[in-house]
mmCIF file as gemmi writes it, N, C-alpha and C atoms, coordinates in Angstrom:
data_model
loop_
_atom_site.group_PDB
_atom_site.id
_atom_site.type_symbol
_atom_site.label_atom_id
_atom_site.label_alt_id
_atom_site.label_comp_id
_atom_site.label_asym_id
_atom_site.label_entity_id
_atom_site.label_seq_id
_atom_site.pdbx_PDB_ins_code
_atom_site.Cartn_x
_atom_site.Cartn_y
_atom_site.Cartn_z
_atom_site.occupancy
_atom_site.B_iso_or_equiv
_atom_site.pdbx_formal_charge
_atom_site.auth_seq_id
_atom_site.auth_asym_id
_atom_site.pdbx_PDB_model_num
ATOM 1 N N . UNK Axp A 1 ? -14.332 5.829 16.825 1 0 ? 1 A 1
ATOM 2 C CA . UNK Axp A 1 ? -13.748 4.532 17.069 1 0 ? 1 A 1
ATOM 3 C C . UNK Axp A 1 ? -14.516 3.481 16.272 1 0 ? 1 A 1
ATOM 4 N N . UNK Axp A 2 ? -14.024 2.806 15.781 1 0 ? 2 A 1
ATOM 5 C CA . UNK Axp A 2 ? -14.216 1.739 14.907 1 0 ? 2 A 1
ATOM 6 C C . UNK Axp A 2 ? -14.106 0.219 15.338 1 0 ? 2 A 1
ATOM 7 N N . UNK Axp A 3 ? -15.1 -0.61 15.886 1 0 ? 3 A 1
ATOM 8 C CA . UNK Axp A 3 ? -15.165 -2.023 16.583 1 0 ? 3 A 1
ATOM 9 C C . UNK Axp A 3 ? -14.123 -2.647 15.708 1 0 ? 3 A 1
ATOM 10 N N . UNK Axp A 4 ? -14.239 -2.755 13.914 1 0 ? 4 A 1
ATOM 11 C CA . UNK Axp A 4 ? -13.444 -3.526 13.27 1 0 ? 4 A 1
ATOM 12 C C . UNK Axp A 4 ? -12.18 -3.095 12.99 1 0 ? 4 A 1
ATOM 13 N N . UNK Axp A 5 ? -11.862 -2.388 13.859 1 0 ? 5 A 1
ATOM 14 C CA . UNK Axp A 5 ? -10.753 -1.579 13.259 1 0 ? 5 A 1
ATOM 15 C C . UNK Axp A 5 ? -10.024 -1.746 14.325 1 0 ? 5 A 1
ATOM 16 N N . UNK Axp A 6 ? -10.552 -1.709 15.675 1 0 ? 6 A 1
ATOM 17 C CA . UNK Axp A 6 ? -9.945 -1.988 17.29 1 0 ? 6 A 1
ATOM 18 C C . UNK Axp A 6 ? -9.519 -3.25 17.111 1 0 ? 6 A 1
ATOM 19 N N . UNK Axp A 7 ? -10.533 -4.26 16.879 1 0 ? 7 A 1
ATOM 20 C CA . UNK Axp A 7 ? -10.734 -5.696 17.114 1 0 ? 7 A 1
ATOM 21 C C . UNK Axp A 7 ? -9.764 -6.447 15.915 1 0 ? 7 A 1
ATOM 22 N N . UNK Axp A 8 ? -9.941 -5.887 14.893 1 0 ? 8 A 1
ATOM 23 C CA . UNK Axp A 8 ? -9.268 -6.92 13.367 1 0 ? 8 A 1
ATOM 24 C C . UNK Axp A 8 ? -8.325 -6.386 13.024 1 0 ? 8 A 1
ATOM 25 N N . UNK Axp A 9 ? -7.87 -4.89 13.209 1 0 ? 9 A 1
ATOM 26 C CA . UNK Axp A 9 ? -6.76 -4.054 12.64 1 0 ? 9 A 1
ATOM 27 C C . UNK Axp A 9 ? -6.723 -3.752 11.295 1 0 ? 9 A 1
ATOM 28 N N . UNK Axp A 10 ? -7.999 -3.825 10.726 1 0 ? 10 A 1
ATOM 29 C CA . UNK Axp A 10 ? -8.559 -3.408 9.842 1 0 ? 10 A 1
ATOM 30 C C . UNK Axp A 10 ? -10.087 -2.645 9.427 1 0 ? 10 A 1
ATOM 31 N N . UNK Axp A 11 ? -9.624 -1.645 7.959 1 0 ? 11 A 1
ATOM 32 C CA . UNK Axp A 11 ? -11.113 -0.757 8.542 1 0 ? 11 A 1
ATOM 33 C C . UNK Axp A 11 ? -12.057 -1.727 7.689 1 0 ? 11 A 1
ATOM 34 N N . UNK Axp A 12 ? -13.193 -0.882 8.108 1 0 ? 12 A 1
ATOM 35 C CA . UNK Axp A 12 ? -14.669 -1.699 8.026 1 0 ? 12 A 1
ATOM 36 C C . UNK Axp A 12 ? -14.924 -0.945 6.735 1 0 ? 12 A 1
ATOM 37 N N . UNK Axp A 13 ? -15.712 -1.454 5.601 1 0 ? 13 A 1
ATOM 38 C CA . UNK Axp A 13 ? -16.581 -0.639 4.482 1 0 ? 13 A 1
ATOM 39 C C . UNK Axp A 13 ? -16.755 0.897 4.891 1 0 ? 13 A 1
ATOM 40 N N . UNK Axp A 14 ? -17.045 0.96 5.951 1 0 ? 14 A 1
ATOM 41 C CA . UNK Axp A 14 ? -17.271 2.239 6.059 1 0 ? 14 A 1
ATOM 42 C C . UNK Axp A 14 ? -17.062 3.448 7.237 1 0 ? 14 A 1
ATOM 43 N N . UNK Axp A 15 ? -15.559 2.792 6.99 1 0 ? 15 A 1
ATOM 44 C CA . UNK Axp A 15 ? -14.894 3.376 7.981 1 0 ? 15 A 1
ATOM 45 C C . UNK Axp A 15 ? -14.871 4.429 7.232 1 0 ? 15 A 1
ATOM 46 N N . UNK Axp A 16 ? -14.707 5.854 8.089 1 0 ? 16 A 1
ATOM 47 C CA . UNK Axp A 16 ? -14.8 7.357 7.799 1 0 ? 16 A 1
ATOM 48 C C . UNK Axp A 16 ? -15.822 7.836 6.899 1 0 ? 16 A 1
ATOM 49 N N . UNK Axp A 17 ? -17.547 6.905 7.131 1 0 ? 17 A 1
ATOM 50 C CA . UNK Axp A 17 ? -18.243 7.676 6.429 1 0 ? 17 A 1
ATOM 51 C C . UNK Axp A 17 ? -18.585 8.424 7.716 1 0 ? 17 A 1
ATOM 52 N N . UNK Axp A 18 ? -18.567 8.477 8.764 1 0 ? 18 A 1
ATOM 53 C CA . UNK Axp A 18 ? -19.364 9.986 10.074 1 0 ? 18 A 1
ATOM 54 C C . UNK Axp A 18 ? -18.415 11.082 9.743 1 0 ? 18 A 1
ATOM 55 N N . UNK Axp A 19 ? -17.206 10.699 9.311 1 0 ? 19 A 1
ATOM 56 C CA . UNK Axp A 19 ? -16.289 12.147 9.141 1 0 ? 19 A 1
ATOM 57 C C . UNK Axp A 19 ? -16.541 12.326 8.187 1 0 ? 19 A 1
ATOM 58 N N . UNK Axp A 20 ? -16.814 11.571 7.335 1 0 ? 20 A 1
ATOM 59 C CA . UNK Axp A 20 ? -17.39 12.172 5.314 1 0 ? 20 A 1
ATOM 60 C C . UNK Axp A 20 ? -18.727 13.014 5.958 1 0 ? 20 A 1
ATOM 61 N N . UNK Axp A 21 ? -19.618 12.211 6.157 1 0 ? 21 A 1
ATOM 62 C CA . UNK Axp A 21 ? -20.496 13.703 6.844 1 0 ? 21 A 1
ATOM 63 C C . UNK Axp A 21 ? -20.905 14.942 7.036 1 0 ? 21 A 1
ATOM 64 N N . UNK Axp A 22 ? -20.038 14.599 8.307 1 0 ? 22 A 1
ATOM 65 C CA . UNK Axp A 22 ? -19.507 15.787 9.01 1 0 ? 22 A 1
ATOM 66 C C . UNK Axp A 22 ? -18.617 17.069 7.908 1 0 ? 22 A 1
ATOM 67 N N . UNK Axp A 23 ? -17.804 16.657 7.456 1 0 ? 23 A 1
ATOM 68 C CA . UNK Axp A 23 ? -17.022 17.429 6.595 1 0 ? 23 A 1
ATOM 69 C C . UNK Axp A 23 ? -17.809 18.081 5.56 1 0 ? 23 A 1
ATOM 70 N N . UNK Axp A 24 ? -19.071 16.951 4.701 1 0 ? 24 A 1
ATOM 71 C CA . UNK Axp A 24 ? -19.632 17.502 3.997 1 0 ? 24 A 1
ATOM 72 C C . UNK Axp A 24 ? -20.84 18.637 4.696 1 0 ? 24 A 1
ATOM 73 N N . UNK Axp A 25 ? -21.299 18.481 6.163 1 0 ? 25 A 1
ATOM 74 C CA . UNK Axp A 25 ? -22.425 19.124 6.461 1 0 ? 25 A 1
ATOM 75 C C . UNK Axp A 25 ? -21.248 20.246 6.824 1 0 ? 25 A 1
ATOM 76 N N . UNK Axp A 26 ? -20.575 20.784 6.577 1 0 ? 26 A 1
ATOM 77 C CA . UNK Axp A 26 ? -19.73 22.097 7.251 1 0 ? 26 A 1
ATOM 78 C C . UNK Axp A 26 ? -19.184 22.514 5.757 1 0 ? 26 A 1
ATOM 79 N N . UNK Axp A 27 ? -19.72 21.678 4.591 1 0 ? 27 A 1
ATOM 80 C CA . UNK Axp A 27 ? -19.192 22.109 3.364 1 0 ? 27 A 1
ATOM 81 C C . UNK Axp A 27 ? -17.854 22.201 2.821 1 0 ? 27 A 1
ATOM 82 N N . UNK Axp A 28 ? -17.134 21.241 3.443 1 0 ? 28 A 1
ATOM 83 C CA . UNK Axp A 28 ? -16.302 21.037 2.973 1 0 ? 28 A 1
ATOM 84 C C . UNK Axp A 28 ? -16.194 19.715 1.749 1 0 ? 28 A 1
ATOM 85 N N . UNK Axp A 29 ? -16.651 19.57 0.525 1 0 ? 29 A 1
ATOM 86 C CA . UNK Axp A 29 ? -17.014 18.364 -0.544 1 0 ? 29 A 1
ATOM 87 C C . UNK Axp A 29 ? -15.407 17.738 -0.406 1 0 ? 29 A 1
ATOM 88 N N . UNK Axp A 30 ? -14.566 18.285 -1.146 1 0 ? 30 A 1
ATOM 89 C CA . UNK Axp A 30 ? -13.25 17.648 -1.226 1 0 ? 30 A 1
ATOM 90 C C . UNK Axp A 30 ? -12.28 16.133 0.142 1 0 ? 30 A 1
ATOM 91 N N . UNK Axp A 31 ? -12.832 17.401 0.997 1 0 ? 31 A 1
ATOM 92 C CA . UNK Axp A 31 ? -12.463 16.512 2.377 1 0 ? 31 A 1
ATOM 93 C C . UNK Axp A 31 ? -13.572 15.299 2.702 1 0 ? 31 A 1
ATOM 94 N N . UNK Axp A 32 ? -14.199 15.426 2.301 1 0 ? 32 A 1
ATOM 95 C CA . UNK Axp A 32 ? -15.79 14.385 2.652 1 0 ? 32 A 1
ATOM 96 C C . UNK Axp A 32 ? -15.527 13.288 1.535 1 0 ? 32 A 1
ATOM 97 N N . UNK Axp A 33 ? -14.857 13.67 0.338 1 0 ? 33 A 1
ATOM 98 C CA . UNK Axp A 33 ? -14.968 12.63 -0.302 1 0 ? 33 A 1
ATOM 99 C C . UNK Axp A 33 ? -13.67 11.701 -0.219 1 0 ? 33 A 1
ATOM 100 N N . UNK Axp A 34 ? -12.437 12.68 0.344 1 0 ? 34 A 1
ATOM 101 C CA . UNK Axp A 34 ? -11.324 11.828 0.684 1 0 ? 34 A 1
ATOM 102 C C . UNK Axp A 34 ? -11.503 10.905 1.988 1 0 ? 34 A 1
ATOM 103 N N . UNK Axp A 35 ? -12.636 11.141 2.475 1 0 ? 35 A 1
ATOM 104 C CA . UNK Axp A 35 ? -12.455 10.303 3.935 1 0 ? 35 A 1
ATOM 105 C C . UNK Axp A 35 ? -13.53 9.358 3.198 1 0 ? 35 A 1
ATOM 106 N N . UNK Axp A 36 ? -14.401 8.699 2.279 1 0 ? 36 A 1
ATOM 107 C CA . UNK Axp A 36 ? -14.725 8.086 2.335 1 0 ? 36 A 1
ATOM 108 C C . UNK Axp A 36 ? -15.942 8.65 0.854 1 0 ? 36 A 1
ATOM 109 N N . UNK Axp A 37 ? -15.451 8.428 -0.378 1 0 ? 37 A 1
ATOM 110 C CA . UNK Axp A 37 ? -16.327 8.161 -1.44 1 0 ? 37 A 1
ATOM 111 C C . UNK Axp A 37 ? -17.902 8.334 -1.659 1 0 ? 37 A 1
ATOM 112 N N . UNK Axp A 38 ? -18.194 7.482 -0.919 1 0 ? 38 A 1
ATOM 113 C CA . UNK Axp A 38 ? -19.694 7.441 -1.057 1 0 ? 38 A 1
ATOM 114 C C . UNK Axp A 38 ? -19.879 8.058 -0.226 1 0 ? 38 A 1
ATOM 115 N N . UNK Axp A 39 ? -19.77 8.878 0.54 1 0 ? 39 A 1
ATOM 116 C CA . UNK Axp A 39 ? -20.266 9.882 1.84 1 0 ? 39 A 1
ATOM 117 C C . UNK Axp A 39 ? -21.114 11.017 1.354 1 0 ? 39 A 1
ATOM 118 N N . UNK Axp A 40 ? -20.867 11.58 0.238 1 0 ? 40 A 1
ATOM 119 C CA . UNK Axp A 40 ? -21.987 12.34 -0.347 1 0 ? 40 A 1
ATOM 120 C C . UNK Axp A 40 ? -23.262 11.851 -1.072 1 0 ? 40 A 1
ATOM 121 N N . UNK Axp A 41 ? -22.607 10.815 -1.552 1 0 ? 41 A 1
ATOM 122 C CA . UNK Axp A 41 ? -23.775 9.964 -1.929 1 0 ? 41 A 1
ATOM 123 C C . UNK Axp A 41 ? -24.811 9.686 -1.101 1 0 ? 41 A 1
ATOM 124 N N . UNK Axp A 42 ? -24.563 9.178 0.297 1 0 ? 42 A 1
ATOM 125 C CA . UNK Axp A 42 ? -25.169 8.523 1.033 1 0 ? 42 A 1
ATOM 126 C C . UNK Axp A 42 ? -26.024 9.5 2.083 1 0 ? 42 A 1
ATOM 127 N N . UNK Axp A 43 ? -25.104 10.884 2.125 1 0 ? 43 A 1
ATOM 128 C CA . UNK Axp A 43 ? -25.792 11.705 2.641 1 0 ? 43 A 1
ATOM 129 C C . UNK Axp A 43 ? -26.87 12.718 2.419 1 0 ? 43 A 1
ATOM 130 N N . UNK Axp A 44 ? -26.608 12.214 0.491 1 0 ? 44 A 1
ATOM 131 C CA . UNK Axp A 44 ? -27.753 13.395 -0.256 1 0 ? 44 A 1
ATOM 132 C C . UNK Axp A 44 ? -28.863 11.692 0.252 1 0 ? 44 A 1
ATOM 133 N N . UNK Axp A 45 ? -28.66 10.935 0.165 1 0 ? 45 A 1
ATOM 134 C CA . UNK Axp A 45 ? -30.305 10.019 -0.598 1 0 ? 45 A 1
ATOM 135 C C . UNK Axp A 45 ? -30.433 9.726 0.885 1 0 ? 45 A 1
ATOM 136 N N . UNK Axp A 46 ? -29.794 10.201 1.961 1 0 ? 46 A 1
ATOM 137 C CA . UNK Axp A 46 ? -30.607 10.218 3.633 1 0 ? 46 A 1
ATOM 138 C C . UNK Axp A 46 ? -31.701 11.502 3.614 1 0 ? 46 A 1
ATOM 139 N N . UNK Axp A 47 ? -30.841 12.772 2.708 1 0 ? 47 A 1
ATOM 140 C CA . UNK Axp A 47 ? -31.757 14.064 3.317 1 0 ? 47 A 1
ATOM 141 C C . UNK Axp A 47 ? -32.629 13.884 2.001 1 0 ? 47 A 1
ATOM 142 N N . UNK Axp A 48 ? -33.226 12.782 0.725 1 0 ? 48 A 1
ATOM 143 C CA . UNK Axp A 48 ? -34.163 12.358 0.129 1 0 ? 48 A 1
ATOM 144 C C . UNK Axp A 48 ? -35.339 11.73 0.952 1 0 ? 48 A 1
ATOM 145 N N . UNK Axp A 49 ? -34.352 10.757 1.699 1 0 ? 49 A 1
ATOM 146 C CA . UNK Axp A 49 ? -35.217 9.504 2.224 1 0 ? 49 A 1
ATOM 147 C C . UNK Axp A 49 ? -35.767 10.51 3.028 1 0 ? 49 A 1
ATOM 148 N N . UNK Axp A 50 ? -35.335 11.37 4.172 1 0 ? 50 A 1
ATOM 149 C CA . UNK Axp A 50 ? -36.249 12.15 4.925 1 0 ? 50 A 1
ATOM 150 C C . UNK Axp A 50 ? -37.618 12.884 4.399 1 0 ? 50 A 1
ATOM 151 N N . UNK Axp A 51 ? -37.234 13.411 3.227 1 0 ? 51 A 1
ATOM 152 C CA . UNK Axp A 51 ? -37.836 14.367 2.645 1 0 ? 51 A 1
ATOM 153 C C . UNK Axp A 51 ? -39.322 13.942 2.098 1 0 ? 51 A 1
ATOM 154 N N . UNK Axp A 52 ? -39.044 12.511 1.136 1 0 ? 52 A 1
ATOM 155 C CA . UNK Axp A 52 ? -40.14 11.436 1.382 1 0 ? 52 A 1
ATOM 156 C C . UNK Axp A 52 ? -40.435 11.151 2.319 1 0 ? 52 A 1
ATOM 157 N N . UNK Axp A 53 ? -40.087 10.389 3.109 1 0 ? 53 A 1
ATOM 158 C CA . UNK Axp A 53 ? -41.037 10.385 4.094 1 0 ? 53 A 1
ATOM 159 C C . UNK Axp A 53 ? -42.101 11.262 4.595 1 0 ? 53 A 1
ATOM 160 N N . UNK Axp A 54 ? -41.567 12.404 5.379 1 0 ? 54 A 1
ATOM 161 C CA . UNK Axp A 54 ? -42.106 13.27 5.304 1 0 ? 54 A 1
ATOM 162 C C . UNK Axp A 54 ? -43.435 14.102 4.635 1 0 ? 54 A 1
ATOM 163 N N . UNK Axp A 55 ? -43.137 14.214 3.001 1 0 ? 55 A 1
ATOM 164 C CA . UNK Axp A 55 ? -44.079 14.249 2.189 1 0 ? 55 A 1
ATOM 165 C C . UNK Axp A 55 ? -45.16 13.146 2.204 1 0 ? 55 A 1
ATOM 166 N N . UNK Axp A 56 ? -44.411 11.947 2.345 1 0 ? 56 A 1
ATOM 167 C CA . UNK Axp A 56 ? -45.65 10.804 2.106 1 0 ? 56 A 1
ATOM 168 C C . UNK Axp A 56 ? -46.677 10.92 3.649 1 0 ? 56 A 1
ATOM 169 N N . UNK Axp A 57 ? -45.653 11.321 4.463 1 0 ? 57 A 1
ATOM 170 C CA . UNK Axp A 57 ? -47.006 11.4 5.496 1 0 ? 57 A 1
ATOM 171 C C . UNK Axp A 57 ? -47.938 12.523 5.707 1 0 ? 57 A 1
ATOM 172 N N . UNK Axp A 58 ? -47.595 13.677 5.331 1 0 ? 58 A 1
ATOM 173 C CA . UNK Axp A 58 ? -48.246 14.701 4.693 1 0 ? 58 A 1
ATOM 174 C C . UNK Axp A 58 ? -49.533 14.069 3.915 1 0 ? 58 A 1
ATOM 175 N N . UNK Axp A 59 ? -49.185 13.738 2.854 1 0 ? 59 A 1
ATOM 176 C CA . UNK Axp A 59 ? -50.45 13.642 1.693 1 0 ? 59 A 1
ATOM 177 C C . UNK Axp A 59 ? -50.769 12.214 2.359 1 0 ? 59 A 1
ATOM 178 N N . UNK Axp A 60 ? -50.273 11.517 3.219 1 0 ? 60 A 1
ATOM 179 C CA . UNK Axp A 60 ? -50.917 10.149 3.391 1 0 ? 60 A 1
ATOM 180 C C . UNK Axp A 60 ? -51.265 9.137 2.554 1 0 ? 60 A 1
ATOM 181 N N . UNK Axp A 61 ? -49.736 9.193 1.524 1 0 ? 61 A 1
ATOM 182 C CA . UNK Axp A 61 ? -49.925 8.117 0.644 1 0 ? 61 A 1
ATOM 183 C C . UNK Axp A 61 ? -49.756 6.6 0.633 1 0 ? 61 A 1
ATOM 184 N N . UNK Axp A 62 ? -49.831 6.229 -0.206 1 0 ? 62 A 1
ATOM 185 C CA . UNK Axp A 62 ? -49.163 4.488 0.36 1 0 ? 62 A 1
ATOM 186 C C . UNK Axp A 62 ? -47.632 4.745 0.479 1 0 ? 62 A 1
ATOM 187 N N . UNK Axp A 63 ? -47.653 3.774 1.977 1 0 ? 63 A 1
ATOM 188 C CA . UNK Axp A 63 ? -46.051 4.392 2.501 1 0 ? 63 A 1
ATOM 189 C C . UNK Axp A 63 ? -45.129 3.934 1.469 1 0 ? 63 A 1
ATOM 190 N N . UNK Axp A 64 ? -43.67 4.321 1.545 1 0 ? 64 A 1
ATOM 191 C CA . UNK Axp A 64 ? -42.865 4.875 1.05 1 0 ? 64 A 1
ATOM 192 C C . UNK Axp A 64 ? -42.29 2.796 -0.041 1 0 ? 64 A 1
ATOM 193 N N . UNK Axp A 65 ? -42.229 1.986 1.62 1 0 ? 65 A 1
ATOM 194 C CA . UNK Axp A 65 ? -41.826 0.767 1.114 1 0 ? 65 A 1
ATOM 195 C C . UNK Axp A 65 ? -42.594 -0.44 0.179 1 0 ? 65 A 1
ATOM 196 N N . UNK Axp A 66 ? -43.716 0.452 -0.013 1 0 ? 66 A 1
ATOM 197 C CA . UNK Axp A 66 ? -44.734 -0.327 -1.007 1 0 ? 66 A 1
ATOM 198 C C . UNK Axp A 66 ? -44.333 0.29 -2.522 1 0 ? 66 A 1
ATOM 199 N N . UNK Axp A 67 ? -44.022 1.037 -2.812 1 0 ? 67 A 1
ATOM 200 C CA . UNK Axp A 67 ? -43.167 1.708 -4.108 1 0 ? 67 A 1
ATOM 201 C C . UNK Axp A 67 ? -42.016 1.11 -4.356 1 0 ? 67 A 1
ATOM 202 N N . UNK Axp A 68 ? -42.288 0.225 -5.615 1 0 ? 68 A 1
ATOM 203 C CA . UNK Axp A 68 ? -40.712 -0.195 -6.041 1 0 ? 68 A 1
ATOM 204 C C . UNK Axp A 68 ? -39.157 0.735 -6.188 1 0 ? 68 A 1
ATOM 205 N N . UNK Axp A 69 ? -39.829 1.882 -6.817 1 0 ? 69 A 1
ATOM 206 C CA . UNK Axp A 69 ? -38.908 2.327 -7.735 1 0 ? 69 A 1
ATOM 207 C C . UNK Axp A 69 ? -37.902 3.095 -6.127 1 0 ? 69 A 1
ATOM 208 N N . UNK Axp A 70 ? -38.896 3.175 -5.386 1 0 ? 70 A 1
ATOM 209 C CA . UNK Axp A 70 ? -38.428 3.961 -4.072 1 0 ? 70 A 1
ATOM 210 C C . UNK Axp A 70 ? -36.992 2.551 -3.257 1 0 ? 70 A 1
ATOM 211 N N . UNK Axp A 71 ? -37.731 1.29 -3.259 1 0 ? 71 A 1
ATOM 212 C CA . UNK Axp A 71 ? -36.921 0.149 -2.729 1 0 ? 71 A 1
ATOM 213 C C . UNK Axp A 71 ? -35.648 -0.199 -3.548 1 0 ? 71 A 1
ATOM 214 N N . UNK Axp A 72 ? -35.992 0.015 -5.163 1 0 ? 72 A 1
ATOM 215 C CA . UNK Axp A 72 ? -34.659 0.065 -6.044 1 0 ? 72 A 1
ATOM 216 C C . UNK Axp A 72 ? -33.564 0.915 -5.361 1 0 ? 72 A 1
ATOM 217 N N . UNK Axp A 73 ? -34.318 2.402 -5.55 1 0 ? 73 A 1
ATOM 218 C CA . UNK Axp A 73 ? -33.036 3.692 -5.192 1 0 ? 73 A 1
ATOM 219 C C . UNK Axp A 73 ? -32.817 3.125 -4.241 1 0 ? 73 A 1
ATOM 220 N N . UNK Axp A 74 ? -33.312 2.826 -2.895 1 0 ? 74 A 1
ATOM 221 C CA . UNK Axp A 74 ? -32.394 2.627 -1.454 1 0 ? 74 A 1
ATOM 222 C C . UNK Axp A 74 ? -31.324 1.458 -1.693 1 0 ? 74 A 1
ATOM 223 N N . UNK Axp A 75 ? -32.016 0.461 -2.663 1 0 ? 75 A 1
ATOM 224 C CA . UNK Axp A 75 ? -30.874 -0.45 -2.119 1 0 ? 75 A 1
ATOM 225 C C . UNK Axp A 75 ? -29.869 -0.166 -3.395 1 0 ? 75 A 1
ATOM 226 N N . UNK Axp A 76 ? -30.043 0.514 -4.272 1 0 ? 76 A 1
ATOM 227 C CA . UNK Axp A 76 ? -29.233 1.223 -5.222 1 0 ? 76 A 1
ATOM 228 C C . UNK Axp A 76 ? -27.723 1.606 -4.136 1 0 ? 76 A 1
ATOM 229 N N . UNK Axp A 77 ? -28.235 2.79 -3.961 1 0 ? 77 A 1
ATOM 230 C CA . UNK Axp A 77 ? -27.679 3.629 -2.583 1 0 ? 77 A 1
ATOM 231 C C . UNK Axp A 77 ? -26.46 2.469 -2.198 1 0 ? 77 A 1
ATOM 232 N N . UNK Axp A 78 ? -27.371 1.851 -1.471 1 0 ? 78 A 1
ATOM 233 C CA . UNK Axp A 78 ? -27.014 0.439 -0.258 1 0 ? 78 A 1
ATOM 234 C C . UNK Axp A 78 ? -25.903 0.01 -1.172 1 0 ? 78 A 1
ATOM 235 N N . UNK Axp A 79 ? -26.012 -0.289 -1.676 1 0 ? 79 A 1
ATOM 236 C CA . UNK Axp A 79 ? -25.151 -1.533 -2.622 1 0 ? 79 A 1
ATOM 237 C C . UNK Axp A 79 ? -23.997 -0.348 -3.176 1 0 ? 79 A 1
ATOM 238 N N . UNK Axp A 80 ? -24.087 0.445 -3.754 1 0 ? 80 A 1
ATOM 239 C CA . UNK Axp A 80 ? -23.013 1.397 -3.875 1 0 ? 80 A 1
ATOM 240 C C . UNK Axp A 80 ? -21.662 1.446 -2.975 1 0 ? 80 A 1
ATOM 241 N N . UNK Axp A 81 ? -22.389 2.45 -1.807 1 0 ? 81 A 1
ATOM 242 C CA . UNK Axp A 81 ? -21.842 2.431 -0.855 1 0 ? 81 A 1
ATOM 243 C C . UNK Axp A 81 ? -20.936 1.49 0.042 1 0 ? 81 A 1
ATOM 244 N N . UNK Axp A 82 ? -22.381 0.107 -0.091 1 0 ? 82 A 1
ATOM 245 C CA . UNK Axp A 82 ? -20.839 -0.876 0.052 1 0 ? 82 A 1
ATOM 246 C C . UNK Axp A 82 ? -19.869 -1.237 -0.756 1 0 ? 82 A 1
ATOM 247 N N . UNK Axp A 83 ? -20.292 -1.417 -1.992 1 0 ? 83 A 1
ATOM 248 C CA . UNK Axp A 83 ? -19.138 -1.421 -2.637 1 0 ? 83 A 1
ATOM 249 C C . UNK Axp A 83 ? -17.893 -0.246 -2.681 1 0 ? 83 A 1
ATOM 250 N N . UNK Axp A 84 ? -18.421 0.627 -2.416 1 0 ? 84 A 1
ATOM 251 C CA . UNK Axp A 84 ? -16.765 1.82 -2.372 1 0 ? 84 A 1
ATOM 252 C C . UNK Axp A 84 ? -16.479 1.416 -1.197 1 0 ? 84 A 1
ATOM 253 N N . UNK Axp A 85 ? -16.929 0.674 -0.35 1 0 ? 85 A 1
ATOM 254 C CA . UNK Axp A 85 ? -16.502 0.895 0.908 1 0 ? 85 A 1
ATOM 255 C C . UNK Axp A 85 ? -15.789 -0.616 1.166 1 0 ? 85 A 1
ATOM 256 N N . UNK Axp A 86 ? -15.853 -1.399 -0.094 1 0 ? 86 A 1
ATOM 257 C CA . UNK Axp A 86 ? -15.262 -2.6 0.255 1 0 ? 86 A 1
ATOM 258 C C . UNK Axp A 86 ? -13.919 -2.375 -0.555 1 0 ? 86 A 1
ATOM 259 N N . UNK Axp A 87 ? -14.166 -1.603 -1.864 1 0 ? 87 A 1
ATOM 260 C CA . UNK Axp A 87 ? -12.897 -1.216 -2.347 1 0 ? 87 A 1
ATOM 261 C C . UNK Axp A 87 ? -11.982 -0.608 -1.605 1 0 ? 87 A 1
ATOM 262 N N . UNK Axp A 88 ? -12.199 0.713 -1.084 1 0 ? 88 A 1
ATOM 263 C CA . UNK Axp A 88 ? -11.943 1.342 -0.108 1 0 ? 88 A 1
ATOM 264 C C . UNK Axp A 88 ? -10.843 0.197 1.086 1 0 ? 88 A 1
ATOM 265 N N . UNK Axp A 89 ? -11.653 -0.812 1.044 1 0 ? 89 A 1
ATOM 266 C CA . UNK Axp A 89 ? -11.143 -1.88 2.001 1 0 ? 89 A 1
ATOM 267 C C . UNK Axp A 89 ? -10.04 -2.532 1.407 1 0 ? 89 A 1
ATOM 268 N N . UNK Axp A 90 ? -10.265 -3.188 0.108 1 0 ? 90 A 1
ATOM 269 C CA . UNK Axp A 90 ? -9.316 -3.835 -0.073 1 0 ? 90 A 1
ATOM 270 C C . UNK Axp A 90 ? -7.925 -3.443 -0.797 1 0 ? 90 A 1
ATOM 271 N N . UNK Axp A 91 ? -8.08 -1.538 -0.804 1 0 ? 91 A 1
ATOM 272 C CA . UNK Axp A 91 ? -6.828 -1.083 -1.233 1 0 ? 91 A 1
ATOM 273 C C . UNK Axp A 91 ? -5.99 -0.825 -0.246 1 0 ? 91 A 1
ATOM 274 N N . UNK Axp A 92 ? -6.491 -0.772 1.341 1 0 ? 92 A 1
ATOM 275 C CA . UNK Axp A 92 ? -5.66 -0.747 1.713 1 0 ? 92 A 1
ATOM 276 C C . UNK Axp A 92 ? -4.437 -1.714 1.989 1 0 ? 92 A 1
């Protein structure tokens, strides 16, 4: 269920990225990308972001948000995503 979608009768940026997901974690790519574009995108640079983390607390480096190139990719990501997800929006 979707608040902006109940409330405005319209979808949100990122409406059907949990079913892009989902579809992609059961391996289905085709279906994951019809429900929502950036859904693979967003779901490979989550199981990154984990992965760093992770590592950085391992070796106990300087955390993750003191690294530029690390704050670029996320909001890389970020900004993507909304944008397919505003296109996404305004074709309908």
């Amino acid at each position: 269920m979707c608040l902006s979608h109940e409330l405005l009768g319209i979808d949100c940026p990122f409406c059907g990225m949990t079913r892009s997901f989902v579809a992609l974690a059961h391996g289905d790519l085709g279906a994951s990308l019809r429900l929502h574009p950036a859904g693979p995108l967003l779901f490979i640079s989550m199981i990154v972001l984990v992965v760093a983390v992770l590592v950085t607390a391992v070796r106990r480096t300087a955390p993750l948000v003191e690294r530029k190139r690390f704050l670029f990719a996320f909001q890389s990501v970020a900004l993507v995503s909304l944008a397919i997800g505003v296109l996404k929006l305004v074709r309908s």
